[in-house]
C-alpha positions in Angstrom: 156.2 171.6 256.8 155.0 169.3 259.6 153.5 165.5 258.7 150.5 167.2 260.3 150.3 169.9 258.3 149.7 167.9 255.5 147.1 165.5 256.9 145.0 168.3 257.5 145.6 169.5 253.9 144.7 167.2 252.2 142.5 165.6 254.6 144.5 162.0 254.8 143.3 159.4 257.1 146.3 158.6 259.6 146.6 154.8 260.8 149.6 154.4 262.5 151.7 156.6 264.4 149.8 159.5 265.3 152.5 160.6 267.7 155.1 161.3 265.1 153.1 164.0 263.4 155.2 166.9 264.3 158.0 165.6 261.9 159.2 167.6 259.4 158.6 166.9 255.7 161.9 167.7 253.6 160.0 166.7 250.5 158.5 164.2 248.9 158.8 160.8 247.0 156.4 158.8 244.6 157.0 155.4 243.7 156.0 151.7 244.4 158.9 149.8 243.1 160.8 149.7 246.3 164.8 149.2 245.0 164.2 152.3 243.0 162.7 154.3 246.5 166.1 152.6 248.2 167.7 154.5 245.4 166.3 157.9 245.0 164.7 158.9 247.8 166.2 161.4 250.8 166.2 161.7 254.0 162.8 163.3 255.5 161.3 162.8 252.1 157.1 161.9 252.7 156.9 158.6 250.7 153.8 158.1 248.4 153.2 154.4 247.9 150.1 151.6 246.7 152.7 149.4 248.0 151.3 148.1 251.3 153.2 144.8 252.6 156.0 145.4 255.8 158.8 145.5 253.0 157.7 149.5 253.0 158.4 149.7 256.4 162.2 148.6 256.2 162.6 150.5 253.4 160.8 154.2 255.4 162.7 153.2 258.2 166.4 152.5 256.2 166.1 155.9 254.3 165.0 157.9 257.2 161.6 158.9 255.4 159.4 161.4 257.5 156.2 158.8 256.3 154.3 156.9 254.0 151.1 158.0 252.2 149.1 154.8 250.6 147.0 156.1 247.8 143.9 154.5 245.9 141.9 153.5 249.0 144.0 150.8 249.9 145.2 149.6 253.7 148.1 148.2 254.9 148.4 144.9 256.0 148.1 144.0 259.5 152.0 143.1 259.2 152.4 146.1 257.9 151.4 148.3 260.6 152.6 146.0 263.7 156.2 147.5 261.8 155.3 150.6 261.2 155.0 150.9 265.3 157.7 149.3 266.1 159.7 151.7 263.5 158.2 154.7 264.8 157.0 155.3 260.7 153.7 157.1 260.4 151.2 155.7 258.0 148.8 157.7 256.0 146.0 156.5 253.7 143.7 158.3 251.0 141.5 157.4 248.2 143.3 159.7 245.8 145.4 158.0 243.2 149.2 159.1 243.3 148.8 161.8 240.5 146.2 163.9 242.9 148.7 163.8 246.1 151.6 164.6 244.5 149.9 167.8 243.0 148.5 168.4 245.9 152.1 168.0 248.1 153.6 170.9 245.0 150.7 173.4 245.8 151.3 173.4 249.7 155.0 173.5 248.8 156.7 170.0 249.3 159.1 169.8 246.5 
């Protein structure tokens, strides 16, 4: 499934990088303590994140992440997104809490 797919979905608000929507999602990963995302996530995996300092950025952009979606209402920091461009890393925020997307991601089928 395509990055775009899923903003549509679950109707996401994109903020950064709109023109790498077409990437493929491999599956997905929850988590905001960032050594343990180093860790665990996988290539192509869609990132879901409160987290929203730069420090996301390096770690999307080490791991090869297809995005990052920042639940609870919150927005990145300006930092944050002058990164994100630079790494070519879609960002993606929502108002849902993390519990909501990541049900949501099973029932479209990102495992």
């Amino acid at each position: 499934m395509k990055i775009k797919d899923i903003v549509k979905t679950l109707d996401l608000q994109v903020i950064s990088g709109e023109e790498f929507l077409e990437r493929e999602v491999t599956g997905g990963y929850a988590g905001d303590l960032l050594s343990d995302v180093l860790a665990n996530s996988k290539k192509g995996n869609i990132w879901i994140t409160l987290q929203i300092h730069q420090n996301i950025i390096a770690v999307a952009s080490s791991k090869e992440l297809s995005g990052i979606i920042i639940v609870n209402g919150r927005k990145p920091e300006e930092e944050t997104l002058k990164s994100a461009k630079e790494e070519e890393i879609p960002v993606i925020t929502c108002n849902l809490l993390t519990y909501q997307v990541v049900g949501k991601l099973y029932e479209i089928g990102i495992r």
